[in-house]
N, C-alpha and C positions, 0 to 999 in steps of 0.2 A: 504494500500500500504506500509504504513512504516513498521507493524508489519510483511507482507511478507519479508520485505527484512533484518529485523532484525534476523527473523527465519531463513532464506537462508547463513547468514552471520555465525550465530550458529552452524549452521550444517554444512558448510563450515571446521569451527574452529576442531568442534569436528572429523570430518573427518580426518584431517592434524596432530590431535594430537593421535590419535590410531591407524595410519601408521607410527609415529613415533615411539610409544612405540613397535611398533610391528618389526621395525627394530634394536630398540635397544635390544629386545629380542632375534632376530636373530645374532647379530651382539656378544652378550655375550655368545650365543650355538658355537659358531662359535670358539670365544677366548679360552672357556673351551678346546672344541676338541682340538685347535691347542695346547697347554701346555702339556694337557695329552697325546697328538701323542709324543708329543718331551720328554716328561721325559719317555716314552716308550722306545724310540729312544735309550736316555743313558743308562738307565739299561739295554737295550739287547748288547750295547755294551760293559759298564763294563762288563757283564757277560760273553759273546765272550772272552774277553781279559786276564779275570782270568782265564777260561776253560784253554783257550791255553798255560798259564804259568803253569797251573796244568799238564799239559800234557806235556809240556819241562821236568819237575822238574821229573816223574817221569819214563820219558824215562831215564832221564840221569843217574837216581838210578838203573833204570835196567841194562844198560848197564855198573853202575859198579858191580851190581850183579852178572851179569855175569860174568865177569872178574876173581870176585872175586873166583866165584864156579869151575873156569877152573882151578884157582891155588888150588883147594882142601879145600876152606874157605865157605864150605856151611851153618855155621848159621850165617856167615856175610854175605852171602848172602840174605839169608832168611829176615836177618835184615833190608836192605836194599831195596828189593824190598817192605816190609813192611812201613818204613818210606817214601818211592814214594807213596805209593796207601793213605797213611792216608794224607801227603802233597795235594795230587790231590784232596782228597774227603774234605779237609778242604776248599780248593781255590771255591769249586763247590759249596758248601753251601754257602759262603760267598758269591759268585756272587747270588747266588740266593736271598740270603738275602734281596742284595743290589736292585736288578731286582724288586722285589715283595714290598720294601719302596717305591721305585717312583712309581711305577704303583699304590699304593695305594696313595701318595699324589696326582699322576694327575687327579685320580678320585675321591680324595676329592675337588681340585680345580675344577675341571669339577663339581661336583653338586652344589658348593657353587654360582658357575656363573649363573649356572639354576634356583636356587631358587631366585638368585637375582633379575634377567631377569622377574621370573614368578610373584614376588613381586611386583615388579614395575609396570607389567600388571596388578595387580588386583585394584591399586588405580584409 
């Protein structure tokens, strides 16, 4: 009788403690996601935000391109719409840059939590 309920007591224990681990495994899939959703989140908007400066900067070079070409100033213009497209295509990579750093640390945070999670399940 006592060794039944000592057994029952055991397997009780061990029960309680591999639904534990197993939510703390969930609970760490969970945190990784949530970090690399959000460093996703800022790089597409850094990125958004530089696009759009790049595309201010080089409307506003065209438009004095223009300008410039109607008074008879065509390699200042030339010049100009030149210094827009390489300002634009500067701002575009650097968003990109920036987009492609986070998303690459939120998925090194996201594995580091997974391997931590799957660690901890194997003891």
């Amino acid at each position: 009788m006592k060794k039944t309920i000592i057994l029952t007591a055991t397997l009780a224990a061990l029960t309680t403690s591999f639904s534990a681990l197993a939510d703390r495994d969930h609970r760490l899939d969970q945190r990784g996601d949530r970090i690399e959703n959000k460093l996703d989140q800022r790089g597409d908007r850094i990125e958004d935000r530089l696009d759009r400066r790049g595309d201010r900067i080089e409307h506003r070079h065209d438009k004095r391109a223009d300008k410039a070409r109607a008074h008879g100033h065509d390699k200042r213009a030339d010049h100009l719409e030149r210094k827009g497209d390489r300002i634009d295509q500067q701002l575009d990579d650097r968003g990109d840059r920036i987009d492609d750093r986070l998303d690459r640390k939120g998925e090194r945070i996201n594995r580091r939590l997974d391997r931590r999670g799957a660690h901890h399940a194997k003891k």
